[in-house]
DRENBAVO-889872 format. One line per field, with one value per residue (C-alpha): y, x, z; residue number from 1; residue in one letter. Coordinates in nm, 4 decimals. Layout:
DRENBAVO-889872
v = c(Y:...)
u = c(X:...)
w = c(Z:...)
kefi = c(NUM:...)
fido = c(A:...)
This chain:
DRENBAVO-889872
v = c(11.1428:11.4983:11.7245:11.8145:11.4458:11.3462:11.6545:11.7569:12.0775:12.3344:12.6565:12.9522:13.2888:13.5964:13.8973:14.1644:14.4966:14.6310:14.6951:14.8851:15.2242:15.2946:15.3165:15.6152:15.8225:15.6694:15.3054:14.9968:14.8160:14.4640:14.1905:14.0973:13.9582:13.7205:13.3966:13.4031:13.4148:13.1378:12.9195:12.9748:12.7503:12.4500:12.4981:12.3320:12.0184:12.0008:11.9563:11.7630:12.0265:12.1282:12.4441:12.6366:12.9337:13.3079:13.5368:13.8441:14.1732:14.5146:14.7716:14.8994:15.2784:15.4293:15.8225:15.9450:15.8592:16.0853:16.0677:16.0830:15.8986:15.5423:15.2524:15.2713:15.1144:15.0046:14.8866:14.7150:14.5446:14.4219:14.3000:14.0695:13.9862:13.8311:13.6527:13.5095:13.3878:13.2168:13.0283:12.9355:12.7488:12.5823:12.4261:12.3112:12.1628:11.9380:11.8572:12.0223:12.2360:12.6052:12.7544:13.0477:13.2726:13.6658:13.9204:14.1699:14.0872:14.2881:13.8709:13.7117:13.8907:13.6333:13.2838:13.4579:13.5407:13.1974:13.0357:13.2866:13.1209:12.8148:12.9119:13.0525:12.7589:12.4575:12.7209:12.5483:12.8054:12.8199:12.9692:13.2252:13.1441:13.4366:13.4664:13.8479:14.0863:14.3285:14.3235:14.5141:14.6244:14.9913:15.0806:15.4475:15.3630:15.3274:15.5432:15.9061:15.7603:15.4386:15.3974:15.0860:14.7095:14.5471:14.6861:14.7121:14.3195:14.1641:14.4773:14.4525:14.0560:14.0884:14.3329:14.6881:14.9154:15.0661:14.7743:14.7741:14.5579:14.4783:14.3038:14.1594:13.9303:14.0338:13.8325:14.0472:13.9250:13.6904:13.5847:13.5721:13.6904:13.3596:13.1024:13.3487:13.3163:13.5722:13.4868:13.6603:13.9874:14.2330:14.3124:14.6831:14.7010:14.9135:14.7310:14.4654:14.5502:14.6530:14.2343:14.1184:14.3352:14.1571:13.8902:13.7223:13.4303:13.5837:13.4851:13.7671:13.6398:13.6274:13.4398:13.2001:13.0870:13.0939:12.8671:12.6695:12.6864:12.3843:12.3679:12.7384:12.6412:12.3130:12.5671:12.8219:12.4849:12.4240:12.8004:12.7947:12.6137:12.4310:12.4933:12.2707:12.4162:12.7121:12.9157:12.9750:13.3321:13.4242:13.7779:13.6475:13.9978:13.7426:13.6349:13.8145:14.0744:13.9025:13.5618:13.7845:14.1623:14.1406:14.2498:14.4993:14.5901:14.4633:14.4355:14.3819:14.0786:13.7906:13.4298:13.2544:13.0592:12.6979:12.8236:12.9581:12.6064:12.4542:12.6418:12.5342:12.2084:12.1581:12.3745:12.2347:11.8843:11.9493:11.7978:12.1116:12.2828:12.4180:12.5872:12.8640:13.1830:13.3551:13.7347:14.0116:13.8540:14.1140:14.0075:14.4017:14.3220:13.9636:14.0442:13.7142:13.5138:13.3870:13.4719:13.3346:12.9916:13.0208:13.0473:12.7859:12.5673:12.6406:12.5729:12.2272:12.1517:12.2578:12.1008:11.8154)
u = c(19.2650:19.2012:19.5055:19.4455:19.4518:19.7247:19.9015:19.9014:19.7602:20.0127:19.8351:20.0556:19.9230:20.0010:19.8630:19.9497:19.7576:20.0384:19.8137:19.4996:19.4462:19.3980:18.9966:19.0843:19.4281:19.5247:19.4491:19.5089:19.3130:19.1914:19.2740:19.5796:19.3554:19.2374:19.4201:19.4272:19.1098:19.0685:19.2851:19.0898:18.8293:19.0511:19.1335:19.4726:19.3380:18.9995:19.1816:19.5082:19.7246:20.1012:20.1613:20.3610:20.4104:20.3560:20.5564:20.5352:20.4992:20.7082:20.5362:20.2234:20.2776:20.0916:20.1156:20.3220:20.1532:19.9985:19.7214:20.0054:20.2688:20.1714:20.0757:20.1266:20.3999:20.5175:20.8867:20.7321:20.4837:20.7689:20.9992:20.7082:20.6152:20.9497:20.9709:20.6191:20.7053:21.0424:20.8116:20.5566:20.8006:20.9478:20.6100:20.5643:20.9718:20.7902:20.5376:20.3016:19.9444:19.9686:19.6192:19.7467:19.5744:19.5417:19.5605:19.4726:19.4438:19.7759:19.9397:19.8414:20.1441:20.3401:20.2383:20.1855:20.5421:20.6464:20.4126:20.6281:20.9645:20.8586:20.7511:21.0690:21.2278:21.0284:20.8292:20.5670:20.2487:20.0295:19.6970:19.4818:19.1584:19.0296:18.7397:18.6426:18.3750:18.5528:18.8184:19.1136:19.1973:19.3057:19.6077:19.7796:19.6297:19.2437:19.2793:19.3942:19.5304:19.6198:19.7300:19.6217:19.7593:19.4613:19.2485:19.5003:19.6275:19.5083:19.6572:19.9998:20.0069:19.8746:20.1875:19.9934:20.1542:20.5046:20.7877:20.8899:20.5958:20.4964:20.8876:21.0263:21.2806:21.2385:20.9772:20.6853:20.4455:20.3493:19.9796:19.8945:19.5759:19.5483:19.5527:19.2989:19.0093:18.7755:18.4640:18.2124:18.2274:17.9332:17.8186:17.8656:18.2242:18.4218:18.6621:18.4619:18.5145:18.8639:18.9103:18.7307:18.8508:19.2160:19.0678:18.9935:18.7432:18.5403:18.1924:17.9688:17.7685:17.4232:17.6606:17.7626:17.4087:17.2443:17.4960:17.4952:17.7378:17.9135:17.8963:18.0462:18.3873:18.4206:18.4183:18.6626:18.9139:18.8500:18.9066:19.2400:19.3712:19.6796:19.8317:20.0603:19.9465:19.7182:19.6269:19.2959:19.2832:18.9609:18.8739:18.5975:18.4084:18.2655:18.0155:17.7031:17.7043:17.3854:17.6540:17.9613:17.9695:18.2907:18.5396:18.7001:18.4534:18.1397:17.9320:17.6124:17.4744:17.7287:17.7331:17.6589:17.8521:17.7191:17.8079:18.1956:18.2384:18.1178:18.3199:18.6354:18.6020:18.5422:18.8994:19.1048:19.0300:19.1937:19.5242:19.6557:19.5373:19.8558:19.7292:19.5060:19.4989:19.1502:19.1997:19.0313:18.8027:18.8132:18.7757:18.7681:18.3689:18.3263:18.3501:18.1489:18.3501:18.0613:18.1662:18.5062:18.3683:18.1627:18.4688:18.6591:18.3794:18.3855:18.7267:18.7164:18.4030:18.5848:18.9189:18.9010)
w = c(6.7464:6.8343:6.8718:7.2360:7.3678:7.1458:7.2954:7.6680:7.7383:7.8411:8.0389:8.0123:8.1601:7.9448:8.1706:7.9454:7.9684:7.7646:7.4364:7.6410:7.6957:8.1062:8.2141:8.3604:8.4022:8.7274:8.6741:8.5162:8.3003:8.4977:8.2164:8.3762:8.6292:8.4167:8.4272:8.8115:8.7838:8.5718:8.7792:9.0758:8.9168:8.9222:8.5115:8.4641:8.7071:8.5257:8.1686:8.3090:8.1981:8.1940:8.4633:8.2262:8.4480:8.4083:8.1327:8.3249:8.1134:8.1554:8.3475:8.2240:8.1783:7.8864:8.0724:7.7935:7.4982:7.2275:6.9435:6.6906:6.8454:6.6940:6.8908:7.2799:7.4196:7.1101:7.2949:7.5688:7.3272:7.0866:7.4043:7.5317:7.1641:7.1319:7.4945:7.4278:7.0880:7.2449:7.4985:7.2765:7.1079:7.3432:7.4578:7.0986:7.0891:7.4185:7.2128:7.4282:7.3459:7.4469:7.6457:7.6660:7.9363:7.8566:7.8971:7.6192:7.2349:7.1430:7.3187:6.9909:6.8507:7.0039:6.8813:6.5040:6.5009:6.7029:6.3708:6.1360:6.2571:6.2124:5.8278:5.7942:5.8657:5.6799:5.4214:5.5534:5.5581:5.8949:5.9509:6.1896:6.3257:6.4413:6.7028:6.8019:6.8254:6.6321:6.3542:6.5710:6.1996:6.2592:6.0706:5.9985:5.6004:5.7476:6.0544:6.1251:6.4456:6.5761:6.9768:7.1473:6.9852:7.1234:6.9011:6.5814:6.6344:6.3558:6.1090:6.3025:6.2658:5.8636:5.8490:5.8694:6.0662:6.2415:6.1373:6.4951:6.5797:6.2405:6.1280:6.4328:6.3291:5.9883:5.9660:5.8518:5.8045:6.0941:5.9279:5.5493:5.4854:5.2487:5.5363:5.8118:5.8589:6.0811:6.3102:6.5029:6.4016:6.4048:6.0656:6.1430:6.2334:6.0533:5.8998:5.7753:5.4306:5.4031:5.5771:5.2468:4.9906:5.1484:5.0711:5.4477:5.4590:5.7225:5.8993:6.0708:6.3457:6.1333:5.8768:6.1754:6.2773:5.9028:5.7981:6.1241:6.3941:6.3630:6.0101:5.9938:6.2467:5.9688:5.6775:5.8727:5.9108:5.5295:5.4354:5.5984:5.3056:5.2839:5.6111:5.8264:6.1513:6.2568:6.5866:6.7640:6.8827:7.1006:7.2204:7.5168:7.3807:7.0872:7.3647:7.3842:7.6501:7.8005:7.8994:7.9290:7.9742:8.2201:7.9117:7.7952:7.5202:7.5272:7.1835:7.1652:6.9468:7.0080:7.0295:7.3411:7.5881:7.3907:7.0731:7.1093:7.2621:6.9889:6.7409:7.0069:7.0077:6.6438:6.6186:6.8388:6.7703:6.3861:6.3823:6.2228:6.6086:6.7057:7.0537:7.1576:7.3572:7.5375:7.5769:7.6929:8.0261:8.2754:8.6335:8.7584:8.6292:8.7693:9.1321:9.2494:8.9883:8.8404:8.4616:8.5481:8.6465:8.3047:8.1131:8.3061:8.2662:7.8664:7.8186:7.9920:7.7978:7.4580:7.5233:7.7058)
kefi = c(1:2:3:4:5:6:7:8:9:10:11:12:13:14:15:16:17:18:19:20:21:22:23:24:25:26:27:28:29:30:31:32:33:34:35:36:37:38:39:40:41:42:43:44:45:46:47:48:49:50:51:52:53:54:55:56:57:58:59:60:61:62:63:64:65:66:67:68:69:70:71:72:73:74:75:76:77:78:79:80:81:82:83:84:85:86:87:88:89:90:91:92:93:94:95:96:97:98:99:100:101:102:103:104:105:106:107:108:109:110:111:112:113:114:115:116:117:118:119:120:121:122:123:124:125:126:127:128:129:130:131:132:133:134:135:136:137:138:139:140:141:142:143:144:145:146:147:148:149:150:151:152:153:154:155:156:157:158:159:160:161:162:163:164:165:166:167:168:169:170:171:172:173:174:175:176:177:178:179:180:181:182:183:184:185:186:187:188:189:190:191:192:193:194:195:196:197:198:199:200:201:202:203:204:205:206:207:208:209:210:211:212:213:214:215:216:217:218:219:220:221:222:223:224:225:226:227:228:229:230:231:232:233:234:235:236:237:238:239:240:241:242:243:244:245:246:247:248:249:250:251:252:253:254:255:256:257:258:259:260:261:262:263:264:265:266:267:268:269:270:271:272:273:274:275:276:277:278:279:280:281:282:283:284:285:286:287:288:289:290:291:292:293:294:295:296:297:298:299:300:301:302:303:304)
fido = c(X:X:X:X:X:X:X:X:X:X:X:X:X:X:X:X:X:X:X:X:X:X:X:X:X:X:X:X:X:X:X:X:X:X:X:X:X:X:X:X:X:X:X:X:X:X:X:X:X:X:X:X:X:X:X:X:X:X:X:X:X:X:X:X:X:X:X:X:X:X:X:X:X:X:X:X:X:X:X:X:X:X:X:X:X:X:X:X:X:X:X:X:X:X:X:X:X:X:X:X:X:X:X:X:X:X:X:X:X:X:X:X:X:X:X:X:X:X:X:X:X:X:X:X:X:X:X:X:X:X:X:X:X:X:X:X:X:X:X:X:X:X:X:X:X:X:X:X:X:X:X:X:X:X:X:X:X:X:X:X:X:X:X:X:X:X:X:X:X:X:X:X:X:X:X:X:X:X:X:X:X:X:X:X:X:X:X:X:X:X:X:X:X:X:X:X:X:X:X:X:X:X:X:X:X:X:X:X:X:X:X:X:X:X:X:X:X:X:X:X:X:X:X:X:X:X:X:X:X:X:X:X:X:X:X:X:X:X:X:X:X:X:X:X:X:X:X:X:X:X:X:X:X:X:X:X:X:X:X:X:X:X:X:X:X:X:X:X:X:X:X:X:X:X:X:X:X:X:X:X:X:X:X:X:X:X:X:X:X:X:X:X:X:X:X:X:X:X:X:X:X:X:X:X)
């Protein structure tokens, strides 16, 4: 039986902006928008889900950072890193399935090192599926400067980067490279390489489609390897800008709205699904709500 009906759905909004840089020096970025958004479209009703509340982040206030001075709001970051992780794991101690609602990518910090606790404890290993337009793989050894989490995620969670995000808890670090596996990204991204010189089982999207869609998210569960549970991440800016061009960074040749649920619902129904999180929809670009409804109407078509 597929995890998310043996498991109820738990919805738990994340509206971090905490690892963006602002659109402009006197505003905030609109991500935090984005799981009130979602609600509006009847989500947690549609899919029968848990309310799980709202982990509200510290103030967005990135005025006094730097090129130089590491990764923006690095404190503020690690503080909701930890909270997140905490509550991520208590949904899993009520046996529950976490849909959690973003936010920016720099939230996936916080079920990798919830995962990493629980490895800590059973040495069990547990995997990354990773869903994204882009790598978010800048690190000080790749990049003369790094500054916003959201786009250096995946190096903090792999372990690249300062130790005050990268070894919370001691813990560092929160993903093996072994047990990830990477989808969607454009063949020209920048880090592309470094990912598979680490050794990351990674799909491009021409690598998605010539291998098939559905059979590429059944090799991505296989090329997780021996794992006793593993997390979806998705970054909405996978879609095609043509379905969805109301994120944060739009990039042009993606997958369309038929084909990420695909890949979802093939995920998620693995035992091994531990819970998901959808990042980076920005409502400040959807002001008739119409991409909103599309992803509402994804996510209940993926995970019900």
């Amino acid at each position: 039986m597929p995890a998310t009906r043996a498991r109820r759905i738990a919805v738990l909004d994340a509206p971090s902006n905490l690892g963006l840089r602002p659109p402009t020096p006197s505003t905030v970025p609109g991500c935090a928008k984005a799981p009130g958004a979602l609600r509006d479209h009847r989500l947690l009703s549609r899919l029968n889900a848990v309310d799980a509340g709202c982990l509200t982040p510290p103030r967005f206030d990135a005025s006094a950072w730097r090129p130089g001075d590491g990764v923006g709001q690095a404190k503020a970051i690690a503080e909701y890193t930890r909270r997140l992780a905490d509550r991520v794991e208590r949904l899993w101690q009520e046996r529950r399935f976490p849909l959690v609602l973003g936010g920016d990518c720099s939230i996936l910090l916080g079920p990798a090192l919830a995962a990493r606790r629980r490895t800590e404890r059973d040495r069990r290993d547990r995997g990354l599926v990773f869903i994204d337009a882009h790598s978010d793989f800048r690190h000080p050894g790749n990049s003369q400067y790094v500054g916003a989490a959201a786009a250096e995620e995946l190096a903090l969670a792999t372990g690249r980067g300062q130790p005050d995000l990268t070894d919370i808890g001691g813990l560092r670090p929160y993903v093996d490279t072994d047990h990830l596996v990477v989808l969607g990204l454009r063949a020209n991204d920048a880090h592309r390489v470094e990912l598979e010189a680490s050794g990351v089982s990674m799909r491009t999207v021409p690598a998605l489609r010539a291998n098939g869609i559905g059979r590429s998210a059944e090799w991505a569960l296989d090329a997780l390897g021996e794992v006793a549970t593993f997390w979806l991440h998705v970054d909405t800016d996978v879609l095609d800008p043509s379905v969805m061009p109301a994120v944060d960074g739009p990039a042009p040749g993606g997958i369309s709205l038929g084909e990420l649920s695909q890949i979802i619902t093939t995920c998620a129904a693995d035992d091994r699904c531990a819970g998901m999180d959808l990042t980076v929809f920005d409502p400040d670009y959807d002001p008739d709500g119409e991409y909103a409804k599309a992803l509402a109407d994804l996510l209940v078509e993926a995970l019900q």
